[in-house]
Chimera marker file (.cmm) of the C-alpha trace (Angstrom):
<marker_set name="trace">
<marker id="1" x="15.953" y="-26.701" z="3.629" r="1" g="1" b="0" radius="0.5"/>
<marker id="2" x="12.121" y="-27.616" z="2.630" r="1" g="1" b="0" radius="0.5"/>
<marker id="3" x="11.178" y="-25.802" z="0.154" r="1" g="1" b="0" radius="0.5"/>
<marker id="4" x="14.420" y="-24.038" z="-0.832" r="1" g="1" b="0" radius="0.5"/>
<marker id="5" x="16.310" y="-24.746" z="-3.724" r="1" g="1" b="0" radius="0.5"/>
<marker id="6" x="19.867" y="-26.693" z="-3.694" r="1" g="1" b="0" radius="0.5"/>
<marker id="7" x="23.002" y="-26.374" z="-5.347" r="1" g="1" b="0" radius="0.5"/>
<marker id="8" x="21.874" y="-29.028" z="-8.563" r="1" g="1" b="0" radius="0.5"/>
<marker id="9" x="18.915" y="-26.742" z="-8.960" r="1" g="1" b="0" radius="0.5"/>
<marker id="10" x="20.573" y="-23.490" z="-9.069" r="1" g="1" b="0" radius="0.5"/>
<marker id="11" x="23.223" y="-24.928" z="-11.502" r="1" g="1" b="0" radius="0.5"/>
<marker id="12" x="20.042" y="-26.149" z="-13.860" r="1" g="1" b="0" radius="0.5"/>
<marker id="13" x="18.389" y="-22.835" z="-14.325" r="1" g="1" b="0" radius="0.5"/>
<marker id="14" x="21.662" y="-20.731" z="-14.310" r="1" g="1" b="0" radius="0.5"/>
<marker id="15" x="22.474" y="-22.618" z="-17.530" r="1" g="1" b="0" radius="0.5"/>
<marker id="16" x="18.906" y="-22.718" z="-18.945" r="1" g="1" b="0" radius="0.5"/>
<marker id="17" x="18.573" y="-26.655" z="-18.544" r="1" g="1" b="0" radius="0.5"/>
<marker id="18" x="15.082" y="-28.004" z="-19.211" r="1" g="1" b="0" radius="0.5"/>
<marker id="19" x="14.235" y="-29.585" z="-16.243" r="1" g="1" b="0" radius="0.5"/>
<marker id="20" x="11.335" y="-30.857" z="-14.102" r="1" g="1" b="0" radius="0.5"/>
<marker id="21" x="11.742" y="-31.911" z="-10.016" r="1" g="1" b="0" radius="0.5"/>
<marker id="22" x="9.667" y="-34.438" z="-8.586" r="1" g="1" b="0" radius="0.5"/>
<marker id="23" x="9.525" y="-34.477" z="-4.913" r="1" g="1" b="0" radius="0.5"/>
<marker id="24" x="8.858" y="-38.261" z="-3.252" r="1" g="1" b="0" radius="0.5"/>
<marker id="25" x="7.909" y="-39.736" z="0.000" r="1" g="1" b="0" radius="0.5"/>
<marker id="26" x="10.561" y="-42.797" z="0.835" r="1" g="1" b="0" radius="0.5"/>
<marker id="27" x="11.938" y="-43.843" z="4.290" r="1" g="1" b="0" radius="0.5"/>
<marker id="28" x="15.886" y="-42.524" z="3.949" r="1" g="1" b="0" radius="0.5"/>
<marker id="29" x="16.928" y="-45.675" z="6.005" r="1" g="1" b="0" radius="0.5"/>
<marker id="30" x="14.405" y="-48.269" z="3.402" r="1" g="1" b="0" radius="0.5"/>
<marker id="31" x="15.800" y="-51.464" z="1.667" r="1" g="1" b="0" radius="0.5"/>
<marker id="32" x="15.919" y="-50.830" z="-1.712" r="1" g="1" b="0" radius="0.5"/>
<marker id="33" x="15.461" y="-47.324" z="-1.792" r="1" g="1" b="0" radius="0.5"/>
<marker id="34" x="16.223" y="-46.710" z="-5.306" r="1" g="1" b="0" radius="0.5"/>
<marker id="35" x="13.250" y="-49.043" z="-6.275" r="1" g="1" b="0" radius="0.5"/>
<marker id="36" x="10.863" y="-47.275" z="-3.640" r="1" g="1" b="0" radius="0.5"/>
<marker id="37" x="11.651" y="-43.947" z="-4.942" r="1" g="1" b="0" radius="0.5"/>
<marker id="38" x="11.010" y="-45.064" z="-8.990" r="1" g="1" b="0" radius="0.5"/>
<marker id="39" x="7.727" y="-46.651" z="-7.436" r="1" g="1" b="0" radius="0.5"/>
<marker id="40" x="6.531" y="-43.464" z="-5.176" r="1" g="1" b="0" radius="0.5"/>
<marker id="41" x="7.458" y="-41.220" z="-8.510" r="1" g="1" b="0" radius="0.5"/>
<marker id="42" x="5.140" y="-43.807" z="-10.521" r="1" g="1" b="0" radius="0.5"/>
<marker id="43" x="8.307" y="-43.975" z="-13.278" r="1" g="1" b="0" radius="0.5"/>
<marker id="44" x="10.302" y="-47.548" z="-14.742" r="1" g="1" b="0" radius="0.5"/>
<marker id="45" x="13.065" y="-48.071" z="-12.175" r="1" g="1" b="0" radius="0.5"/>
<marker id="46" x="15.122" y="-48.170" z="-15.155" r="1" g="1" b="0" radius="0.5"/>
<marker id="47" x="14.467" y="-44.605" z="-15.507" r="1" g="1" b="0" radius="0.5"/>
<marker id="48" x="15.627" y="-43.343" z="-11.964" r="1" g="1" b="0" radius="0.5"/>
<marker id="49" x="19.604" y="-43.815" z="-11.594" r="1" g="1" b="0" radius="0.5"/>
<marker id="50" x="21.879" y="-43.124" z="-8.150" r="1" g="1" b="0" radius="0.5"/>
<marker id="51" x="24.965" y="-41.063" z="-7.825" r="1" g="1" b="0" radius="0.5"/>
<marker id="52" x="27.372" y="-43.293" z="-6.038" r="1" g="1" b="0" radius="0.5"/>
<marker id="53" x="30.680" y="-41.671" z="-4.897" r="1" g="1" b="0" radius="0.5"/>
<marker id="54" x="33.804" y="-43.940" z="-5.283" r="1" g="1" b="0" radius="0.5"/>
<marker id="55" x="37.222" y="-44.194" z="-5.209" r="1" g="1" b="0" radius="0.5"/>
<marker id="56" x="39.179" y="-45.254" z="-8.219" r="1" g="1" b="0" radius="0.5"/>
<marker id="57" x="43.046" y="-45.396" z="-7.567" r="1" g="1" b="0" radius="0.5"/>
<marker id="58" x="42.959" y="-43.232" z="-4.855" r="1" g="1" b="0" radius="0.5"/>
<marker id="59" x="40.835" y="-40.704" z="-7.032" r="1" g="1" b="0" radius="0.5"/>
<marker id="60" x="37.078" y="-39.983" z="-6.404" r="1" g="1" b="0" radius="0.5"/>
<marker id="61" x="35.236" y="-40.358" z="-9.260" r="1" g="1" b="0" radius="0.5"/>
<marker id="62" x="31.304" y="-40.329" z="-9.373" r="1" g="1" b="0" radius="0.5"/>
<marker id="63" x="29.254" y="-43.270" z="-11.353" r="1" g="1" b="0" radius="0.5"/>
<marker id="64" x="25.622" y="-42.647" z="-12.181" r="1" g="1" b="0" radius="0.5"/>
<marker id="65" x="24.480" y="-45.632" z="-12.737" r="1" g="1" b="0" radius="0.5"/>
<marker id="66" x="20.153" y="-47.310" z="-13.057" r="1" g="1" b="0" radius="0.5"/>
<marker id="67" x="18.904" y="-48.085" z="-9.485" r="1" g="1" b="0" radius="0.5"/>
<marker id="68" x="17.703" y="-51.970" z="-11.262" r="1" g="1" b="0" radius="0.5"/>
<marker id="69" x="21.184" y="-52.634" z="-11.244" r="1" g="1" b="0" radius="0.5"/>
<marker id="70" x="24.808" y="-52.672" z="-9.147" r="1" g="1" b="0" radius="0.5"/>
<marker id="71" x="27.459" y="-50.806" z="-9.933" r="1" g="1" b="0" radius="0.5"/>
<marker id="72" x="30.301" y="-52.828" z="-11.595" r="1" g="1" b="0" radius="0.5"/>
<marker id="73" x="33.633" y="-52.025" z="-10.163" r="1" g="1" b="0" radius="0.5"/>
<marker id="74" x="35.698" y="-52.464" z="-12.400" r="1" g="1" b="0" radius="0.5"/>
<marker id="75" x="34.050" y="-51.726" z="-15.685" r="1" g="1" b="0" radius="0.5"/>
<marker id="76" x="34.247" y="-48.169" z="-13.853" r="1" g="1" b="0" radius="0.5"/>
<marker id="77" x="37.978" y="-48.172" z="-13.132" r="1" g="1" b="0" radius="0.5"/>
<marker id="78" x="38.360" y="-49.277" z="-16.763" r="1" g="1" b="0" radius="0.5"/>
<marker id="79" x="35.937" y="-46.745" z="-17.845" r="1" g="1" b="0" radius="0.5"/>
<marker id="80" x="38.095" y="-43.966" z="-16.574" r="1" g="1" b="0" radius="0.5"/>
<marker id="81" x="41.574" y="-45.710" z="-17.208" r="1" g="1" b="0" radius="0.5"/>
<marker id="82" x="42.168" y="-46.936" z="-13.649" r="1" g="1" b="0" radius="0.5"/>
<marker id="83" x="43.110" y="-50.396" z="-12.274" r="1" g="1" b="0" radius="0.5"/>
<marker id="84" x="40.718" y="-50.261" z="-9.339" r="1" g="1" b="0" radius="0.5"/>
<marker id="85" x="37.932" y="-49.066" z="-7.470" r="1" g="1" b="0" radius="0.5"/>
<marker id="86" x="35.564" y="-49.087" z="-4.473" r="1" g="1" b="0" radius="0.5"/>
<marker id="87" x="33.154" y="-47.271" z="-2.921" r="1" g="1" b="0" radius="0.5"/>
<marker id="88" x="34.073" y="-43.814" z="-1.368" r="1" g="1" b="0" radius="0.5"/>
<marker id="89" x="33.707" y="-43.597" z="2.561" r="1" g="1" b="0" radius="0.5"/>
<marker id="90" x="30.098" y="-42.241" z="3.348" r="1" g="1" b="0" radius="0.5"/>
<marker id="91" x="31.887" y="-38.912" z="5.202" r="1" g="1" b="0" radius="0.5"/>
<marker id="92" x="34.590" y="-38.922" z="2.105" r="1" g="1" b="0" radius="0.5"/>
<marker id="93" x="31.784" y="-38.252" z="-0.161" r="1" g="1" b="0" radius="0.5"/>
<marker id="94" x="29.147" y="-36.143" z="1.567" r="1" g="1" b="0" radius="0.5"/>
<marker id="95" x="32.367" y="-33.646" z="2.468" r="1" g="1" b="0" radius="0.5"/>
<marker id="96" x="33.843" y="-34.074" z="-1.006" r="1" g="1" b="0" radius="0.5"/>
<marker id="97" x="29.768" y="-33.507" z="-2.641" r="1" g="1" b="0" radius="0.5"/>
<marker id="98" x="28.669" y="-31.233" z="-0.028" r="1" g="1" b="0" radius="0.5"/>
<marker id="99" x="25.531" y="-33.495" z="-0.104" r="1" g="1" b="0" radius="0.5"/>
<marker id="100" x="24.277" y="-35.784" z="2.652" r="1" g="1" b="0" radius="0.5"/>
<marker id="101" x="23.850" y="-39.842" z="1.551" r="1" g="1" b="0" radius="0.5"/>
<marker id="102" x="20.426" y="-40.644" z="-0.403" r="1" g="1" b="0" radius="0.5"/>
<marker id="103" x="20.254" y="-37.264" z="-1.880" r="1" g="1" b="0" radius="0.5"/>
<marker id="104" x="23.882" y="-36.940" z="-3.291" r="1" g="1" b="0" radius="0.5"/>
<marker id="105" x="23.523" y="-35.212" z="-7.254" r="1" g="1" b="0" radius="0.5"/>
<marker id="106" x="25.888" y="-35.664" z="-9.745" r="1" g="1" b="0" radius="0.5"/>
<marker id="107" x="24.912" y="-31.916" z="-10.434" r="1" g="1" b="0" radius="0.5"/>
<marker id="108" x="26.047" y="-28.973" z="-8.636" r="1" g="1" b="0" radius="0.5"/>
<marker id="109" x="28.812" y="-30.493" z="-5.976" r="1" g="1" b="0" radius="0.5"/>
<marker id="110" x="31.189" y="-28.431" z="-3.268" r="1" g="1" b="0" radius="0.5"/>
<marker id="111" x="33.945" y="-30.014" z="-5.448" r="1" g="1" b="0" radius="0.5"/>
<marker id="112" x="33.647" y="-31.245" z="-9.408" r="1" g="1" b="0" radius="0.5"/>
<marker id="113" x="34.681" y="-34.427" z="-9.150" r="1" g="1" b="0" radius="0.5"/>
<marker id="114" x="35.228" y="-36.657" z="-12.603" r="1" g="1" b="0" radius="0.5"/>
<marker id="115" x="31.682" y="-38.399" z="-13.637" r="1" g="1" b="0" radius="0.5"/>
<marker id="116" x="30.881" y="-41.717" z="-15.976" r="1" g="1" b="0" radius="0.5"/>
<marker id="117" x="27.408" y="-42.009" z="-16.718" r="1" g="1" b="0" radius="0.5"/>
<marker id="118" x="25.849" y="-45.703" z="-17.512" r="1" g="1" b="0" radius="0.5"/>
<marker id="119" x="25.125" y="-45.845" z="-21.353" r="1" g="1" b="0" radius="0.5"/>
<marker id="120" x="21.746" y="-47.126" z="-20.902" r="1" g="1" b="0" radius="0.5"/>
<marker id="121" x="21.004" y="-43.591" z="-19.992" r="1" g="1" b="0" radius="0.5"/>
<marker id="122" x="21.211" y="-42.439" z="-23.660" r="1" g="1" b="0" radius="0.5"/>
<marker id="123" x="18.570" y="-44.508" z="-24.894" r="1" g="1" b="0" radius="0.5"/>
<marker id="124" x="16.040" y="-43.079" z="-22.515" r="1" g="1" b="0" radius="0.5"/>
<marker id="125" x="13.966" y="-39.761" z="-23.097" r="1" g="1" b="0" radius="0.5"/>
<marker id="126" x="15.006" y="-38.207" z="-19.590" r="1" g="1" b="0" radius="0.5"/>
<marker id="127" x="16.196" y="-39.829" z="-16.814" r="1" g="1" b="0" radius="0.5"/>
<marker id="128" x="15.844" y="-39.566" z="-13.130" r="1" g="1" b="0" radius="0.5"/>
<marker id="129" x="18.919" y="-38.091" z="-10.641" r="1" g="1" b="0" radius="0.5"/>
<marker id="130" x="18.778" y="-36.667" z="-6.951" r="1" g="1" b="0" radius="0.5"/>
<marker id="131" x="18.034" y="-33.263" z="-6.699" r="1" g="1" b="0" radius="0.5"/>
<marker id="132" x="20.531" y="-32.984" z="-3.666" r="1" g="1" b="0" radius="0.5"/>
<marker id="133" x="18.354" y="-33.385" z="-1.281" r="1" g="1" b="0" radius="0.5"/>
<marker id="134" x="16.453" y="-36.964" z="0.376" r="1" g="1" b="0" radius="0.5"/>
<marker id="135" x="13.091" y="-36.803" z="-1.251" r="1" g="1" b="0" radius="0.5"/>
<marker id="136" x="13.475" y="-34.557" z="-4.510" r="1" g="1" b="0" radius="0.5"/>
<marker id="137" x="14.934" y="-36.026" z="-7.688" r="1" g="1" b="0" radius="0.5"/>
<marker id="138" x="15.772" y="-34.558" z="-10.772" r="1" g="1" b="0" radius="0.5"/>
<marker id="139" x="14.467" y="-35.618" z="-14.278" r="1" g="1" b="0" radius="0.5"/>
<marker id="140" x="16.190" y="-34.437" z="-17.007" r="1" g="1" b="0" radius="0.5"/>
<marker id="141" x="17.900" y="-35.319" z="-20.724" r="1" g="1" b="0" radius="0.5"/>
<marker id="142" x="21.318" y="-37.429" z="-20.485" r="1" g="1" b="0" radius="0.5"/>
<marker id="143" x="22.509" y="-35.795" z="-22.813" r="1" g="1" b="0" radius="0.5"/>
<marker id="144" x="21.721" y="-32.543" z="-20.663" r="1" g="1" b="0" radius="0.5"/>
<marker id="145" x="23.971" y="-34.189" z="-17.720" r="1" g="1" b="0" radius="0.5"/>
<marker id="146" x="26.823" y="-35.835" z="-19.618" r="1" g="1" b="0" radius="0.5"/>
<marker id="147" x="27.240" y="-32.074" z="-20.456" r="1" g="1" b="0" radius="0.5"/>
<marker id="148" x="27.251" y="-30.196" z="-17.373" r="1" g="1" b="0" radius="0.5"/>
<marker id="149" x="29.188" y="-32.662" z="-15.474" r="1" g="1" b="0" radius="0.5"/>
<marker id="150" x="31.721" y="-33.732" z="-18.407" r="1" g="1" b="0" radius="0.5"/>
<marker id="151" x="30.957" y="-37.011" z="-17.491" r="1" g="1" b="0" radius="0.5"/>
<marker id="152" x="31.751" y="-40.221" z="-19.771" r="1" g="1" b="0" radius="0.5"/>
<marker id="153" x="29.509" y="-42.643" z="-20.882" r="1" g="1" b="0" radius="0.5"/>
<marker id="154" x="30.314" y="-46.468" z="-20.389" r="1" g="1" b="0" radius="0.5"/>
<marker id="155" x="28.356" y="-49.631" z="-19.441" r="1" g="1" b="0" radius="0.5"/>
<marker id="156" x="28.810" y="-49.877" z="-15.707" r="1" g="1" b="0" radius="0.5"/>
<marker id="157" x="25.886" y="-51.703" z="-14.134" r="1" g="1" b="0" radius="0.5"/>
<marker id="158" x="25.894" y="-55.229" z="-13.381" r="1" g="1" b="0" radius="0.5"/>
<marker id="159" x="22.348" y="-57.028" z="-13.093" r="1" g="1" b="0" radius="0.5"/>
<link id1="1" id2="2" r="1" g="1" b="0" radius="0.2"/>
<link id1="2" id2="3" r="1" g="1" b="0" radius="0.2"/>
<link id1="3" id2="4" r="1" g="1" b="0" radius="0.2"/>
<link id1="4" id2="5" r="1" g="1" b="0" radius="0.2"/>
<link id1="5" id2="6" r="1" g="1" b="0" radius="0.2"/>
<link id1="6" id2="7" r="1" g="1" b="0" radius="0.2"/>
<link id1="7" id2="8" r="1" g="1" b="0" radius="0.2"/>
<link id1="8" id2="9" r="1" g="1" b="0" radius="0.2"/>
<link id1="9" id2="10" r="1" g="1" b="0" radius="0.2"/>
<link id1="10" id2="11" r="1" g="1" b="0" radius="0.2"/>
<link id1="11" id2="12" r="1" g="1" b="0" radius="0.2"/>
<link id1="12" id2="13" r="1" g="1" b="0" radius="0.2"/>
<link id1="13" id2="14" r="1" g="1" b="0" radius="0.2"/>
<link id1="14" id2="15" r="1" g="1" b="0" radius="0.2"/>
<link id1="15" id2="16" r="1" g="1" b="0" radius="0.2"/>
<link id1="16" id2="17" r="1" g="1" b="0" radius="0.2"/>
<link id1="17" id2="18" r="1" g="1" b="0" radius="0.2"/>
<link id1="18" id2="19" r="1" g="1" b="0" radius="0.2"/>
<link id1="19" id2="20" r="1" g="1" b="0" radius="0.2"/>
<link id1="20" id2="21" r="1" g="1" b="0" radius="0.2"/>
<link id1="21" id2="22" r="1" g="1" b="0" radius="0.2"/>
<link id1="22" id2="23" r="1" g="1" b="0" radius="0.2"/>
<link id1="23" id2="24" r="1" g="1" b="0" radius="0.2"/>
<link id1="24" id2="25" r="1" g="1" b="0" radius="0.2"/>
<link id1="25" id2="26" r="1" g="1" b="0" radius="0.2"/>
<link id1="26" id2="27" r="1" g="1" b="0" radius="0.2"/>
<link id1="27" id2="28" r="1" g="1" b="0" radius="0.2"/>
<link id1="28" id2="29" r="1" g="1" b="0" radius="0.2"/>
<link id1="29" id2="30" r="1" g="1" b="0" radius="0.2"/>
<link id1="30" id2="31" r="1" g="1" b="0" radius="0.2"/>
<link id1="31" id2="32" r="1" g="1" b="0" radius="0.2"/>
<link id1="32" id2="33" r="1" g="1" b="0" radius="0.2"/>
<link id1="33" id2="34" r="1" g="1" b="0" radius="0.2"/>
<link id1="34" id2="35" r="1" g="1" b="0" radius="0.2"/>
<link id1="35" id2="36" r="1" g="1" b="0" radius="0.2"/>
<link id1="36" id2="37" r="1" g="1" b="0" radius="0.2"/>
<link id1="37" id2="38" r="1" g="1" b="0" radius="0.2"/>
<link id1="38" id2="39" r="1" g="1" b="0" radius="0.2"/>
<link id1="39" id2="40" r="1" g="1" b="0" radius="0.2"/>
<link id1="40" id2="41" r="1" g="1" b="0" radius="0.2"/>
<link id1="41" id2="42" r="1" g="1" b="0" radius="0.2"/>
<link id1="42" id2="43" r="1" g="1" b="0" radius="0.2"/>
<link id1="43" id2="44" r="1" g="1" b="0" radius="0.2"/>
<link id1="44" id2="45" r="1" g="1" b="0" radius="0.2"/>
<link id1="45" id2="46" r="1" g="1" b="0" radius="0.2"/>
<link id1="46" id2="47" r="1" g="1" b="0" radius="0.2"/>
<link id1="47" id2="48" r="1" g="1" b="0" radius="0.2"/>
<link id1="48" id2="49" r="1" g="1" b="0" radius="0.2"/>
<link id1="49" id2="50" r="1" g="1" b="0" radius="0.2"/>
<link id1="50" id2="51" r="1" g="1" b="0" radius="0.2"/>
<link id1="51" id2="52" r="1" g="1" b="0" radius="0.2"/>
<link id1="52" id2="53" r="1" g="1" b="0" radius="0.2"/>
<link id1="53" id2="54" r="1" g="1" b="0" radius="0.2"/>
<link id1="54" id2="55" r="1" g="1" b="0" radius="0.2"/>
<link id1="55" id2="56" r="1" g="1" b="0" radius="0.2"/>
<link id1="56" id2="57" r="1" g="1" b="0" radius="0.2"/>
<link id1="57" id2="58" r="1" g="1" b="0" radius="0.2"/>
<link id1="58" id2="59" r="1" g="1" b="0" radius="0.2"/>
<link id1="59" id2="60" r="1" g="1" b="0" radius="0.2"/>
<link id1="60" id2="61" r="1" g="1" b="0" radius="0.2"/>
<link id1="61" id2="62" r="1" g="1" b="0" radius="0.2"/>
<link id1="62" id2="63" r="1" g="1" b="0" radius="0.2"/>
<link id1="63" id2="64" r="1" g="1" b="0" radius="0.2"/>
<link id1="64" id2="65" r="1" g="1" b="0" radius="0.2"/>
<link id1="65" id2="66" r="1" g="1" b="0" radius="0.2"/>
<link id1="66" id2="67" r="1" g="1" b="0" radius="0.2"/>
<link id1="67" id2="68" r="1" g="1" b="0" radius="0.2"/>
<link id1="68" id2="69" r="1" g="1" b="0" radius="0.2"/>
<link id1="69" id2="70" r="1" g="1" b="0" radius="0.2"/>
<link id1="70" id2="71" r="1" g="1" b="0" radius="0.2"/>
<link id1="71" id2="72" r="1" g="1" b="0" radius="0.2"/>
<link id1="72" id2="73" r="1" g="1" b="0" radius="0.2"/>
<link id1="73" id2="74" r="1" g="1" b="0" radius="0.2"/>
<link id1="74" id2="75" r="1" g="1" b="0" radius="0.2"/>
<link id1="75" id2="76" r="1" g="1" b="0" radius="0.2"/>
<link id1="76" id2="77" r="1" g="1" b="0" radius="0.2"/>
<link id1="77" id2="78" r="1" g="1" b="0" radius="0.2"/>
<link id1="78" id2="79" r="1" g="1" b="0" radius="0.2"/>
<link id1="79" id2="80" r="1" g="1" b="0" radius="0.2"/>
<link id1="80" id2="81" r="1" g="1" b="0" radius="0.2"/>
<link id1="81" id2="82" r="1" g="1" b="0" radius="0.2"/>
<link id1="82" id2="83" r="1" g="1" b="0" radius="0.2"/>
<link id1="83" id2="84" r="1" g="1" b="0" radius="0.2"/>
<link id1="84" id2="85" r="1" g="1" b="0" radius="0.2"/>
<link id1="85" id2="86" r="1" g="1" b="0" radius="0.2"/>
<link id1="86" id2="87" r="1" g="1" b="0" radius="0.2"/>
<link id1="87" id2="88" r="1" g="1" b="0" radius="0.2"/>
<link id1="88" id2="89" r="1" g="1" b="0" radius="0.2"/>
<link id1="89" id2="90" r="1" g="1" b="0" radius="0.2"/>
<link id1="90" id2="91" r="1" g="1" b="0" radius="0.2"/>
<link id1="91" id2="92" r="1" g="1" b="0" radius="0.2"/>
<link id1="92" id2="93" r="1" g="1" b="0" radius="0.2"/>
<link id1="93" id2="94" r="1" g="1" b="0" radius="0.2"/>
<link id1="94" id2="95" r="1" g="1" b="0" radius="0.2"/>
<link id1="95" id2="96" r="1" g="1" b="0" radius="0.2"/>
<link id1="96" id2="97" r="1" g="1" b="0" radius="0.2"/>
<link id1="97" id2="98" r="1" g="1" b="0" radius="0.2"/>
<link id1="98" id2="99" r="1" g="1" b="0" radius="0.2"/>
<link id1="99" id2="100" r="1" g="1" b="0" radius="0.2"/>
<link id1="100" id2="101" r="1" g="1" b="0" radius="0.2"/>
<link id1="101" id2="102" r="1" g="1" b="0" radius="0.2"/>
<link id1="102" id2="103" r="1" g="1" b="0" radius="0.2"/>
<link id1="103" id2="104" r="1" g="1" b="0" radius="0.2"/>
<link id1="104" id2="105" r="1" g="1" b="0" radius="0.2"/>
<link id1="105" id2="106" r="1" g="1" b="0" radius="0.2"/>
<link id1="106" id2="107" r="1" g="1" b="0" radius="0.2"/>
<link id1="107" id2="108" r="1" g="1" b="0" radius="0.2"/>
<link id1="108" id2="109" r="1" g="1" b="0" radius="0.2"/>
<link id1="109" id2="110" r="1" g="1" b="0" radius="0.2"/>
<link id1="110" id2="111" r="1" g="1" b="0" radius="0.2"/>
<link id1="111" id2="112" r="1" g="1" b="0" radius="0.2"/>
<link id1="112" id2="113" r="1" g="1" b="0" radius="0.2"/>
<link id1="113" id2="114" r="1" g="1" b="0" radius="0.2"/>
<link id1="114" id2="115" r="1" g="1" b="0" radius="0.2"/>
<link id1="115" id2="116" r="1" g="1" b="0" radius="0.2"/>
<link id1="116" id2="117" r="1" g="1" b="0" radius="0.2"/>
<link id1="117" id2="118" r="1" g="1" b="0" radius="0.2"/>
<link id1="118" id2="119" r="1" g="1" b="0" radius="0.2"/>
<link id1="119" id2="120" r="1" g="1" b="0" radius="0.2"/>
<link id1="120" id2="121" r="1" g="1" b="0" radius="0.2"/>
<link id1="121" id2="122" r="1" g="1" b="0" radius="0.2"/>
<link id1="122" id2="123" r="1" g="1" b="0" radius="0.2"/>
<link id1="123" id2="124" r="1" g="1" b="0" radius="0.2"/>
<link id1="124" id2="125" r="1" g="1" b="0" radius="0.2"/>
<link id1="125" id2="126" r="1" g="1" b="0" radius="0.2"/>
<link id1="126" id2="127" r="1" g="1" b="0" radius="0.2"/>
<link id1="127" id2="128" r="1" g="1" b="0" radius="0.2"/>
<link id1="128" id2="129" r="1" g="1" b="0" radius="0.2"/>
<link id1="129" id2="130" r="1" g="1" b="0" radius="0.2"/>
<link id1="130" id2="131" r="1" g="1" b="0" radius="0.2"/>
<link id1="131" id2="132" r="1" g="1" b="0" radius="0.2"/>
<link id1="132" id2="133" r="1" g="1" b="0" radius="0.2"/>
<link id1="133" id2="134" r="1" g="1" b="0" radius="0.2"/>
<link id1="134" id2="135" r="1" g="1" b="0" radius="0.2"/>
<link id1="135" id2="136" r="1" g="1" b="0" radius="0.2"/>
<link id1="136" id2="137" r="1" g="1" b="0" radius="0.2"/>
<link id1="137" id2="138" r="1" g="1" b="0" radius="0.2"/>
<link id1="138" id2="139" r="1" g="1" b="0" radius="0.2"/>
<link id1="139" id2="140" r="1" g="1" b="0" radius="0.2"/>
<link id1="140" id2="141" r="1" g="1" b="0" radius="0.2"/>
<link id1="141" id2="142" r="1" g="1" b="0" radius="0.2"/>
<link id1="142" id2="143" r="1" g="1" b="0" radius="0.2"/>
<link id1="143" id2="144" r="1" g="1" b="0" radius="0.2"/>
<link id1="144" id2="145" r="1" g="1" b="0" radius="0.2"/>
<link id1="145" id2="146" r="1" g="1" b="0" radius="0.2"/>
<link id1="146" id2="147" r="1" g="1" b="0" radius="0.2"/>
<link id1="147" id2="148" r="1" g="1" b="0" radius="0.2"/>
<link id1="148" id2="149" r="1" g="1" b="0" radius="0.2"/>
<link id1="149" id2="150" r="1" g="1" b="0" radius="0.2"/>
<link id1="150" id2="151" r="1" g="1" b="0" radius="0.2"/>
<link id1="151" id2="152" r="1" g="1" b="0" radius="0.2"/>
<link id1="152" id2="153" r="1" g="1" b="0" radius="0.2"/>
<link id1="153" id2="154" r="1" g="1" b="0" radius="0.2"/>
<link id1="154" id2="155" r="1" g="1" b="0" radius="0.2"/>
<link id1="155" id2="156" r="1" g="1" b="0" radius="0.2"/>
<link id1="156" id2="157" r="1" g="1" b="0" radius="0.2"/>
<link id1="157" id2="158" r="1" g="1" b="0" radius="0.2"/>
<link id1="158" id2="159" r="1" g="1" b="0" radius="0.2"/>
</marker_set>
């Protein structure tokens, strides 16, 4: 797939998103990874934020949320007017994204599922999201990705 483009990258420049990608050198299997990847990209951490698939009453949901911090649970499930949630099953969410773990986008997925980006995101210029593929990321306006993904807004990492 080296050098082609991916499904988050096709949706981007089919809608005329400003974009830039940033491709990174970062062990897949790394502690930490998030941190590594902000550090190889020479960007704040604060700035670079994972796509982690969960589960929240039985319904996947996707929180994007800064790689400094942990996802909090249940601010999520409140977020999206559940009762709980947990992280999805690796193969539930690389069959459900269509993307393998480490480069799963909240952009451009097999199937759309509901997304809640961290606040924090808004106060930042652009922020940082996997391309959909280990070793590319994404850097683009919040604003940009709360509107192709529908996604919510909501404080949802813990420190």
């Amino acid at each position: 797939m080296a050098g082609q483009g991916t499904p988050a990258m096709a949706l981007l420049v089919k809608r005329g998103v400003a974009h830039r990608t940033h491709p990174y050198r970062v062990a897949p299997d790394a502690p930490n990874y998030g941190a590594l990847v902000a550090v190889a990209l020479g960007v704040p951490p604060e700035r670079v934020f994972k796509s982690l698939v969960t589960e929240v009453d039985g319904a996947l949901t996707v929180a994007v949320v800064p790689v400094t911090g942990e996802l909090d649970l249940k601010a999520l499930a409140a977020a999206v007017g559940g009762k709980r949630a947990a992280l999805a099953d690796r193969s539930v969410a690389e069959r459900a994204t269509g993307y393998v773990r480490g480069g799963i986008s909240p952009l451009g997925q097999r199937r759309r599922l509901p997304t809640v980006l961290d606040e924090s995101a808004l106060d930042l210029p652009t922020i940082y999201v996997s391309a959909g593929r280990r070793g590319l990321q994404l850097e683009l306006a919040a604003a940009d990705l709360v509107a192709l993904t529908d996604a919510r807004t909501a404080p949802l990492q813990t420190r």
